[in-house]
C-alpha positions in Angstrom: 2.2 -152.5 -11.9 1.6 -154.2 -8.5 4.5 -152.4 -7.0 3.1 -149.1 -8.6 -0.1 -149.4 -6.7 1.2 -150.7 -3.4 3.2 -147.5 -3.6 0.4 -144.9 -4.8 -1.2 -146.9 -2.0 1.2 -145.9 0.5 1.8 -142.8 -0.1 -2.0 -142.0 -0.5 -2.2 -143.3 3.3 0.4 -141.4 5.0 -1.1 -138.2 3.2 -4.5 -138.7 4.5 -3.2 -139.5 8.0 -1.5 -136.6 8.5 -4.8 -135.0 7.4 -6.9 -136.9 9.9 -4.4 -135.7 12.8 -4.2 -132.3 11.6 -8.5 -132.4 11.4 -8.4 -133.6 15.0 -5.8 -131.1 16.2 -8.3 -128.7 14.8 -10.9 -130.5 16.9 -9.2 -129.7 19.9 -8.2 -126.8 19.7 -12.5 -125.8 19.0 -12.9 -127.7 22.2 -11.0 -125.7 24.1 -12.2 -122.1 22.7 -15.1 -123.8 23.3 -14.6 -124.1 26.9 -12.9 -120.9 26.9 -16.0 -119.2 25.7 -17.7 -120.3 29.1 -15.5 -119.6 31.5 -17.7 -116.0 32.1 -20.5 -117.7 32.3 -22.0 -119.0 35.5 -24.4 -121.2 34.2 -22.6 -122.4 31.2 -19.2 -123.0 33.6 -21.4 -125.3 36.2 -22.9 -127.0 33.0 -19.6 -128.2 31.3 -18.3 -128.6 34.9 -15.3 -125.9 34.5 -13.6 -122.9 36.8 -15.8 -120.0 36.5 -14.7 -116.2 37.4 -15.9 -112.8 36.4 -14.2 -110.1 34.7 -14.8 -107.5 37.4 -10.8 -107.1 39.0 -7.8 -106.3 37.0 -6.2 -109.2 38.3 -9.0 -111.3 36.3 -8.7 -110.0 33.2 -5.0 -110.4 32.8 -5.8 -114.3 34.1 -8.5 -114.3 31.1 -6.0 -112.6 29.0 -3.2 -115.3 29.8 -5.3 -118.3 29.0 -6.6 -117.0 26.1 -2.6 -116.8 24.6 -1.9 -120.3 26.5 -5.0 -122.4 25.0 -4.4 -121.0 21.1 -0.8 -121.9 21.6 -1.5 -125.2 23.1 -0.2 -128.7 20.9 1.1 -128.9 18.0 1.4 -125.7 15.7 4.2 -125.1 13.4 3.5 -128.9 11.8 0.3 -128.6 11.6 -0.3 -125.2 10.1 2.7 -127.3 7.3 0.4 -130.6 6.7 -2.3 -127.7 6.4 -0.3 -125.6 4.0 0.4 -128.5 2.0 -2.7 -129.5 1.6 -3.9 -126.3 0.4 -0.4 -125.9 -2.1 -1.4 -129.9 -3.5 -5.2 -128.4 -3.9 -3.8 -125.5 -5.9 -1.0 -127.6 -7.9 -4.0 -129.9 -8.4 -6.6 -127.2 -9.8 -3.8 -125.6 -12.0 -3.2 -128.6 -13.9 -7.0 -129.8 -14.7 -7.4 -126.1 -15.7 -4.4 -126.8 -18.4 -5.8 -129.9 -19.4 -9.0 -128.3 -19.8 -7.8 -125.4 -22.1 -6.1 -128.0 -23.9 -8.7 -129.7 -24.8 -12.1 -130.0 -22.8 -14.0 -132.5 -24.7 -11.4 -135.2 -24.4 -10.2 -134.6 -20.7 -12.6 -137.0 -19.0 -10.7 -139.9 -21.5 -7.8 -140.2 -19.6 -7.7 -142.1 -16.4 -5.1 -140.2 -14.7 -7.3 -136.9 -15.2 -10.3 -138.8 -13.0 -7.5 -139.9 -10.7 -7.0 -135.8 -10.3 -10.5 -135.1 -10.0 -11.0 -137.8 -7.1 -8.1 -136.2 -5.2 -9.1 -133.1 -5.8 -12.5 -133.7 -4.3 -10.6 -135.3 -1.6 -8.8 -132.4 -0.5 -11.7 -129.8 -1.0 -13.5 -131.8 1.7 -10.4 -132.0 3.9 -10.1 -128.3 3.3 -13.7 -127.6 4.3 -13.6 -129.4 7.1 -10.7 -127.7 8.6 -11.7 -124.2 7.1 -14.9 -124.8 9.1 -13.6 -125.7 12.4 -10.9 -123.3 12.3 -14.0 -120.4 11.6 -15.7 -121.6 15.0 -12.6 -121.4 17.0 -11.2 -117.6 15.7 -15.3 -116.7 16.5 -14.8 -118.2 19.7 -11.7 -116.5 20.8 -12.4 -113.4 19.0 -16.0 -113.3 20.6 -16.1 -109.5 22.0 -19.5 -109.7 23.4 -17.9 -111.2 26.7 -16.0 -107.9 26.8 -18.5 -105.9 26.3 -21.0 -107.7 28.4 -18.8 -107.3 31.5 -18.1 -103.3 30.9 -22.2 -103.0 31.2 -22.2 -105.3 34.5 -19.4 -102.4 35.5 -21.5 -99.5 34.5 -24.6 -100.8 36.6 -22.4 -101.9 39.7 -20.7 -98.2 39.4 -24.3 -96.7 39.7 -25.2 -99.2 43.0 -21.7 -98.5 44.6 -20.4 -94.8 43.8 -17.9 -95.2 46.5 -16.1 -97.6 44.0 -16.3 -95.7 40.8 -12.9 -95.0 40.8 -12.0 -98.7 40.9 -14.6 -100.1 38.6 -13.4 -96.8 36.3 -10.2 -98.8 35.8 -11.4 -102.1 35.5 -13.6 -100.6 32.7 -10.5 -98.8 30.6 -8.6 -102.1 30.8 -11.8 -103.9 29.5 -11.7 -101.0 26.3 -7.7 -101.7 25.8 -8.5 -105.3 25.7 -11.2 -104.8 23.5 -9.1 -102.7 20.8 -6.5 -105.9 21.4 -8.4 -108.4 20.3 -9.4 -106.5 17.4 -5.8 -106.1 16.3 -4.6 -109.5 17.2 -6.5 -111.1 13.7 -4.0 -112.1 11.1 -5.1 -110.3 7.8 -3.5 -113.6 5.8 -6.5 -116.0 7.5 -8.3 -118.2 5.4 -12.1 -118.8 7.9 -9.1 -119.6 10.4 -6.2 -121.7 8.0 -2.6 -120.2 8.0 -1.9 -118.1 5.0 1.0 -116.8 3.9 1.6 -114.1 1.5 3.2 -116.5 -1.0 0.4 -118.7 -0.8 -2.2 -116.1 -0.8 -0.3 -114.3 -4.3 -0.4 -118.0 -5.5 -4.1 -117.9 -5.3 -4.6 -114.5 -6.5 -2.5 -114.5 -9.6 -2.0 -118.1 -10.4 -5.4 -120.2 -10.1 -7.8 -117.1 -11.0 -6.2 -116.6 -14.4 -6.7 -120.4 -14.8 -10.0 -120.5 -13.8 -10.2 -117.1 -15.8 -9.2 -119.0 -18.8 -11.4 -122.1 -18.5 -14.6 -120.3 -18.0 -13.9 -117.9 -20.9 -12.7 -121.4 -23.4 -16.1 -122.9 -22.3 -17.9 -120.2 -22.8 -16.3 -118.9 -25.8 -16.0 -115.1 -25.1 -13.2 -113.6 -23.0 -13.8 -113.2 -19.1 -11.3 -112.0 -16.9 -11.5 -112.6 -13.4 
């Protein structure tokens, strides 16, 4: 019994430390579309103490574009988006097998210890998964934020009625600033989870799997069918 518990013990460590570094990757990576997001800003980029430039030359944009791709590629990725992943799969492994025990038998699920053992870790997780699903909604807003874009074409419309010998210039600063608009846009993943890596197996996991569960619960509980 002692060596069971030292090793659930263990084991239940290293799996919530890889959490906590994959949370604070996720911290850092908000940080810096954080500071991204300022970098445009003249007041906000002499507040946080950061380089400052505007998106009035060619030349800048394709600077702005190139960070952009540098900072969301930045640390660790491929082992984080796993310890994420797995996370979400032990969540959903989790889920699936208090739904069974449930339809099994719902008035005698809370008697067994190891079913409270899967509630606790379940409720472990979901916060985990919160946390990150939270953060990661912040940075995708913050990298995805086209209102920089779109302040900067207005800036170019007004500067193109004060100087008319530059139209044609500003004119083409102002078309790259559309394409990069339309970019953006089609950069999002359409397997994103408020900014957590989902794959199609995962995301048909979810669909099929844990709804009919749930599906199945709800309509044992209730006593009439319900299909979600």
């Amino acid at each position: 019994s002692v060596i069971n518990f030292l090793e659930r013990l263990c084991l239940t460590w290293m799996f919530f430390f890889m959490m906590c570094v994959a949370e604070r990757t996720y911290k850092q990576r908000f940080l810096f579309a954080k500071l991204f997001s300022h970098i445009t800003s003249a007041r906000k980029a002499r507040k946080y103490e950061i380089p400052h430039f505007r998106l009035k030359k060619v030349e800048n944009i394709k600077i702005w574009l190139s960070l952009r791709s540098y900072l969301k590629r930045r640390g660790p990725q491929r082992s984080v988006d796993v310890v994420v992943s797995s996370i979400f799969l032990l969540a959903l492994s989790i889920a699936f097998i208090c739904c069974a025990q449930v339809l099994k038998g719902h008035r005698t699920f809370l008697n067994a210890a190891y079913n409270w053992e899967f509630l606790i870790w379940e409720a472990a997780l979901l916060l985990f998964l919160l946390r990150l699903a939270s953060l990661g909604s912040e940075t995708n807003k913050k990298y995805s934020n086209i209102s920089i874009l779109l302040t900067e074409q207005i800036n170019l419309y007004l500067k193109m009625e004060k100087k008319p010998n530059k139209k044609e210039q500003l004119s083409l600063v102002n078309n790259v600033l559309k394409l990069s608009t339309k970019l953006l846009k089609e950069l999002d993943s359409p397997f994103r989870l408020y900014g957590l890596t989902m794959n199609p197996l995962i995301y048909n996991i979810t669909r099929v799997v844990i709804l009919s569960a749930v599906s199945g619960v709800i309509s044992d509980l209730l006593g009439f069918n319900i299909r979600v």
